[in-house]
C-alpha positions in Angstrom: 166.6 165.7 158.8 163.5 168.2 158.6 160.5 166.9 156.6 160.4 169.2 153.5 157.2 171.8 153.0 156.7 173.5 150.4 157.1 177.4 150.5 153.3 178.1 150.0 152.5 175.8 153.2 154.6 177.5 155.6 153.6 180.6 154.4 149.4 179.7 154.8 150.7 178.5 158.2 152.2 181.9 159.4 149.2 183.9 157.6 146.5 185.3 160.1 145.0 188.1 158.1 141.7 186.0 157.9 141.4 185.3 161.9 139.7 187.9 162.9 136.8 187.5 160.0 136.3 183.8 160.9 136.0 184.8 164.8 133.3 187.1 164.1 131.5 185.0 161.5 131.2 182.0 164.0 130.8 184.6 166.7 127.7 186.8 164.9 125.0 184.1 165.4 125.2 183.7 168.4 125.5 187.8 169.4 121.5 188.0 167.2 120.3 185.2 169.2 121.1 186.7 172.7 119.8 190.3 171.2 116.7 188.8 170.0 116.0 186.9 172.6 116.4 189.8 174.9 114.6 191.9 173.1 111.8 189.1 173.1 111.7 188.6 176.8 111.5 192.5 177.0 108.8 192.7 175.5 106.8 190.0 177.3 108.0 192.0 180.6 106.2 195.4 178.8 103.1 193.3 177.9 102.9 191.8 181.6 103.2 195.0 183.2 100.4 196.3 180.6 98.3 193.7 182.1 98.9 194.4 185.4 97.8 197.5 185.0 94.9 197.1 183.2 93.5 194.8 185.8 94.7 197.7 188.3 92.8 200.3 186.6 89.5 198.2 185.8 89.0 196.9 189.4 89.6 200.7 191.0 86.8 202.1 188.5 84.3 199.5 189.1 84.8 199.7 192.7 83.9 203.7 192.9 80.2 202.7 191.4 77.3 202.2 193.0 75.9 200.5 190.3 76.6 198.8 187.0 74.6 199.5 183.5 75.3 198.3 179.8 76.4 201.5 179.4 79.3 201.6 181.6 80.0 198.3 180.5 80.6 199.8 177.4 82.6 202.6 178.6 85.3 199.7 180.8 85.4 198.6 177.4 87.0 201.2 175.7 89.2 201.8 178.2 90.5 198.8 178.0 90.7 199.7 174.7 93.0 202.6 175.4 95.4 200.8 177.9 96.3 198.0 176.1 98.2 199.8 173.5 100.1 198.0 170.8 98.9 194.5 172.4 95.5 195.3 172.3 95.7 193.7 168.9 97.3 190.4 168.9 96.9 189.2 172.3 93.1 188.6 172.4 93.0 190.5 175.6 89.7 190.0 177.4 88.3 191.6 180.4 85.9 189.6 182.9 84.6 191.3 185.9 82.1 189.9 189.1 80.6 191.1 191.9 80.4 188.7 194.9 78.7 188.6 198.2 78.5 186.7 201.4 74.9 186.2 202.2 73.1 187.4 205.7 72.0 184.3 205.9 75.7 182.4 205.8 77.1 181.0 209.5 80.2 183.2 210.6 83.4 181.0 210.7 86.3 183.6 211.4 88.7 181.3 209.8 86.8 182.2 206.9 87.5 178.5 205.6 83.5 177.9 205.0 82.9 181.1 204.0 80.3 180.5 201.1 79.6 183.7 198.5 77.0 184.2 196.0 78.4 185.7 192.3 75.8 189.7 192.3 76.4 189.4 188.5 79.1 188.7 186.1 80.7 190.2 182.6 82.9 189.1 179.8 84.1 190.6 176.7 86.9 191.2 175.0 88.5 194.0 173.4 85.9 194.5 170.4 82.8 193.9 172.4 81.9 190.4 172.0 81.1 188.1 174.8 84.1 186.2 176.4 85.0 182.5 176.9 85.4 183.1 180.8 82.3 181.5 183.1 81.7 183.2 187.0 82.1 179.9 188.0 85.5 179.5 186.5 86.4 182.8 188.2 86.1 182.3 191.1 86.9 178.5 191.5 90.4 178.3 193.9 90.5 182.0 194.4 91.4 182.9 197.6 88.5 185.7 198.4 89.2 187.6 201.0 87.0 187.1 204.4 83.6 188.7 204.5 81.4 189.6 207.2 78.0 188.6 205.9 76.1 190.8 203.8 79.8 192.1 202.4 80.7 191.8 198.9 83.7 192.6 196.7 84.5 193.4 192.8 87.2 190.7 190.6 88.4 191.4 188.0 90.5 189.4 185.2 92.4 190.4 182.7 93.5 187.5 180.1 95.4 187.9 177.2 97.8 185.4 174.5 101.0 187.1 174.5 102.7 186.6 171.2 106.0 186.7 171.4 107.8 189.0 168.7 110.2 186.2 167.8 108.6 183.0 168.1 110.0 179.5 167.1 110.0 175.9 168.2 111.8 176.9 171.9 109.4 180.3 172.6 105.7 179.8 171.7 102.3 181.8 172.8 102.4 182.8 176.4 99.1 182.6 177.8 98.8 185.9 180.5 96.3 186.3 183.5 95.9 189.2 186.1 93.4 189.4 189.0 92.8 192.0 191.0 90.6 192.2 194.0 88.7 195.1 195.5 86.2 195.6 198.6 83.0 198.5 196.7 84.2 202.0 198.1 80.9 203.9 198.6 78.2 201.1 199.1 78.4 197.6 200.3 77.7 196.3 197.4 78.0 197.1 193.8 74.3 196.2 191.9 73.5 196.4 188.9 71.5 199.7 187.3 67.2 198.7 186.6 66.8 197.7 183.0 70.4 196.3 182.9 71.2 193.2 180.8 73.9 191.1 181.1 76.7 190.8 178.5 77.5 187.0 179.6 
């Protein structure tokens, strides 16, 4: 003997009008997280490769002077200005730059383990001007200069930023970014800096 159900039972049983609405409510979370999230990871890709870039660009024009004044300075500045686009705002982008050298007077080791170098003269500042956070010593400490014959120098360059992510939460939080490009002076041996020249660091 069957168990008797009511009519309106058996008939919510057989009803699927509603299936597809539940499917895509329980479904539609999930869809915006993977879109934001790719958009987000996107993003920091453009912003990396904006960097990159940057630091390109910076160490090619500094290595095609002969020598450095406030002016020019000024001028690396801007451009950074330019290239940075819409994350020259909110990723406290700073550019650092150095010229160093291997003294005459340094023994040659052609390993280039020992290889000592002297910093010519350093710069900070960030996208409006002001003086950076960055030190020469923390510049180069752990970078892997190339070898130099004595007397030799070459131009660094950093670029640093804080990327902010466009949708940031407790899982995706400020991405710190840092580029560094190295470049041997093109038309002397060694960038100086212009008479009268005063340092921004």
């Amino acid at each position: 003997m069957q168990p008797f159900v009511p009519q309106s039972l058996r008939r919510f049983r057989r009803e699927s009008d509603g299936t597809s609405a539940i499917e895509f409510a329980i479904i539609l979370p999930v869809m915006i997280l993977f879109f934001l999230g790719a958009l987000t990871a996107f993003d920091g890709y453009k912003a990396s490769r904006t960097l990159t870039h940057l630091d390109s660009t910076m160490a090619d024009l500094i290595s095609r002077q002969v020598e450095i004044t406030n002016a020019f300075e000024d001028d690396l500045v801007q451009v950074a200005t330019a290239l940075s686009g819409k994350y020259q705002g909110n990723m406290q982008i700073q550019v650092t730059a150095a010229s160093v050298y291997r003294p005459l007077s340094d023994p040659i080791d052609p390993s280039g383990v020992n290889q000592s170098v002297n910093v010519d003269w350093f710069m900070s500042r960030d996208l409006e001007g002001n003086t950076g956070t960055q030190t020469a010593q923390a510049l180069i400490e752990g970078l892997d200069i190339p070898l130099l014959t004595p007397g030799d120098s070459v131009i660094i360059v950093e670029i640093a930023g804080l990327y902010d992510p466009l949708f940031d939460g407790q899982f995706i939080t400020n991405v710190p970014m840092r580029r560094i490009a190295i470049r041997r002076p093109r038309f002397t041996q060694r960038v100086v800096t212009a008479p009268g020249y005063t340092p921004s660091s």
